[in-house]
N, C-alpha and C positions, 0 to 999 in steps of 0.2 A: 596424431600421426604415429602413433603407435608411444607404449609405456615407456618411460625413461630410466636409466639401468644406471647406477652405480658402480664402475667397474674398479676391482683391486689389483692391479697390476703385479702379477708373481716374481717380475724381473725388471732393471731397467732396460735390459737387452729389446724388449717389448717395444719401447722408444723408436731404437735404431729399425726395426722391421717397418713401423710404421712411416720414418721418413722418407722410404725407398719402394712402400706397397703401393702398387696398383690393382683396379680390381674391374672386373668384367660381369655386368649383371648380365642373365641370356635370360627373356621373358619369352617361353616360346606363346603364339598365341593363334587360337580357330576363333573367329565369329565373336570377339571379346571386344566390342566397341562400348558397350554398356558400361562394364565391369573396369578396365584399361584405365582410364581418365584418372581412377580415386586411385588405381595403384600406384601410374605413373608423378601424382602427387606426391604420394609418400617417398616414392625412388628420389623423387629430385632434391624433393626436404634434405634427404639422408645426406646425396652427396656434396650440399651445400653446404653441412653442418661438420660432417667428418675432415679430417687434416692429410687425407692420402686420396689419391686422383683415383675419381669413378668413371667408368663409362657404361652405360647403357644400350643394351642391344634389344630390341622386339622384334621376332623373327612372325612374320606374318603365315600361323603357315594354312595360305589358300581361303583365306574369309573371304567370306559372301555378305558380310554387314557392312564394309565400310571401314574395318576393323584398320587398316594404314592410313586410310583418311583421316581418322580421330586424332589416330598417333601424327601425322606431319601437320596436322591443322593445330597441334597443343603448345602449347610453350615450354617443350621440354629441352633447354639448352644441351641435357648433357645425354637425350637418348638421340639413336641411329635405326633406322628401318631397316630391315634382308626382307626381302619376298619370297613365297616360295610360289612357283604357279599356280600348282594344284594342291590341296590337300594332302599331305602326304606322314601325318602323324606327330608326337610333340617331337620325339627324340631325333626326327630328322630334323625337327626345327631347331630343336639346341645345337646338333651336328653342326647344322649351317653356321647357327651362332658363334659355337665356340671358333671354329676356322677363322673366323673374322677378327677373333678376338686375338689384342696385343697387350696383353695384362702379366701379372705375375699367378694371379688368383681368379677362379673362375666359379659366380655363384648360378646357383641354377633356381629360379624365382618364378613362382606356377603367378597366373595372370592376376588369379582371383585374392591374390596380397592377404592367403588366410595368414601366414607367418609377419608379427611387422617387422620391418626390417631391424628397427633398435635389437633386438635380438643379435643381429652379429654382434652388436658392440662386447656379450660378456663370452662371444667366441677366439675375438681375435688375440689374447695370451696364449690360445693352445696351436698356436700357426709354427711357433715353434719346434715341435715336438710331433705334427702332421701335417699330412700327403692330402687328406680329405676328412670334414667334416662332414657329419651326416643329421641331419635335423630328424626330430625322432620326438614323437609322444607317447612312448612308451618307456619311458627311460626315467629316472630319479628327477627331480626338475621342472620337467615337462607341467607345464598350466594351459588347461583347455578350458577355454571360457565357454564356448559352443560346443557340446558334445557331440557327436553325427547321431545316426538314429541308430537303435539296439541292432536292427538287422547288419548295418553294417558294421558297428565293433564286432558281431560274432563271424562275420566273413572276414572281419581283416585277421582274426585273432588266427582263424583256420587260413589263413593265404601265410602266415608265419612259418606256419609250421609244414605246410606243403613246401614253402621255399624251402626252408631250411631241409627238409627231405629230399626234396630233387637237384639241389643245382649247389647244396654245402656253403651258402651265404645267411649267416647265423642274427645278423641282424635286427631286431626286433619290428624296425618300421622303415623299411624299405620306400615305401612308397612318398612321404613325407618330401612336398614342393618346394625345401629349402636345403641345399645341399653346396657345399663349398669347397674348391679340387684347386689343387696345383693346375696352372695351364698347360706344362709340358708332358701332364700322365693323364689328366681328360683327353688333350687332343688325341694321345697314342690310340687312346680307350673306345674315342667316341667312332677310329675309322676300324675298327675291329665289330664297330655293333652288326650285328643282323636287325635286331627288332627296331620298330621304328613307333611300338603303339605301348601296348596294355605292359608288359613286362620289361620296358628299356629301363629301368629304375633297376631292375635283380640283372639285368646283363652286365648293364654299367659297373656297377659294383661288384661283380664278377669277376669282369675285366681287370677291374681297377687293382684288384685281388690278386690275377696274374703279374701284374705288374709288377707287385712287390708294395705298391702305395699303404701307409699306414693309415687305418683309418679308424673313427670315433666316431659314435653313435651321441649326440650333444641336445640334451634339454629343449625345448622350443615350447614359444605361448604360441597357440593357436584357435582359430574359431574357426564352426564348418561354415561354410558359405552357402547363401539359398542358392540357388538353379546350379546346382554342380554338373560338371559334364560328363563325370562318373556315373554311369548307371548299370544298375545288379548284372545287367548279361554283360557285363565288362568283366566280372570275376571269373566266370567262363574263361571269357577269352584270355585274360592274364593266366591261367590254369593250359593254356593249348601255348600261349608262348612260353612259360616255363619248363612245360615239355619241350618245347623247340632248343628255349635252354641246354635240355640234359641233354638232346641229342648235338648238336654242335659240340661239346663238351668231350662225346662219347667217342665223336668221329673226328678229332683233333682238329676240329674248324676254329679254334682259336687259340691264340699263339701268344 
């Protein structure tokens, strides 16, 4: 169920946060009936095992497999279904989720569980001191057990540094399926989004940016996963929404 982590607690203060955390996992998910089952395993291990209230949300968005049957036919005491009609992209589907969501903390957990979740555990001392963590394998820490294939490290290496040219979010790995936000500056964040596909990851944090949210780029173990739903003409398109980016930006369409 994912590596078991030793954690050194920097304060007792770390105590008190924990006996009053709540937290909001938002799984947005297309067509993940296959993949879903082993995630939602692990989700439930987690919130069995930790001492602060989880609640689980799978935001169905628009599958054609079956994908909310999986999920309400499983045994998952502590997740919840949203639907969306139609297909309409992940970051609508987190949109939808986080709305629903009555947590303090809001993690954002792509279907395919490359991050395990014991990872939070050597996050939650820096909750103190931030607005949002950022899961990132590029960063000091960071252990990737599956590496992706060379073509895509040199296209994520060059989507860095277009980001960071077009839209002034310096981050190193934006795109990374584990990400964890105050509830009260996601929500502001997520009803300011335009994009709903390839680029809501560099809007988000944009946003989040505007807001004033302090945020930290944090170590993560990761593995790529086979049948990713990533594919090469998606860099394209992340490239036309990042322009969309800079033009919303230009033309004060975000506030």
């Amino acid at each position: 169920m994912g590596r078991e982590v030793n954690v050194v607690w920097p304060s007792q203060s770390i105590y008190t946060i924990l006996s009053t955390m709540n937290l909001t996992i938002v799984v947005p998910a297309y067509n993940e009936a296959k993949r879903l089952p082993a995630t939602l395993a692990q989700l439930e291990w987690y919130a069995r095992r930790v001492q602060f209230a989880i609640q689980i949300i799978v935001v169905d968005d628009g599958s054609v497999d079956g994908t909310k049957q999986v999920v309400e036919q499983g045994k998952y005491p502590h997740v919840q279904v949203v639907s969306l009609e139609k297909n309409a992209g992940k970051f609508a589907a987190f949109r939808a989720g986080v709305l629903q969501a009555n947590s303090d903390w809001i993690l954002l957990y792509d279907a395919d569980g490359a991050t395990p979740i014991t990872v939070l555990d050597q996050w939650l001392p820096e909750l103190e001191q931030y607005d949002g963590l950022l899961g990132s394998r590029q960063v000091a820490g960071a252990h990737i057990t599956v590496q992706q294939s060379f073509p895509r490290q040199v296209l994520g290496r060059t989507s860095y540094r277009v980001i960071r040219l077009l839209t002034g979010v310096t981050y190193r790995d934006t795109q990374c399926g584990f990400k964890l936000f105050r509830t009260n500056l996601v929500k502001k964040a997520v009803q300011q989004m335009r994009l709903t596909r390839f680029a809501g990851d560099v809007e988000l944090i944009y946003l989040l940016q505007l807001l004033g949210a302090r945020l930290k780029e944090m170590p993560v173990e990761w593995h790529d996963v086979p049948n990713s739903k990533v594919k090469l003409g998606d860099y394209f398109n992340s490239f036309v929404d990042i322009m969309r980016i800079r033009h919303n930006r230009k033309h004060g369409q975000y506030h």
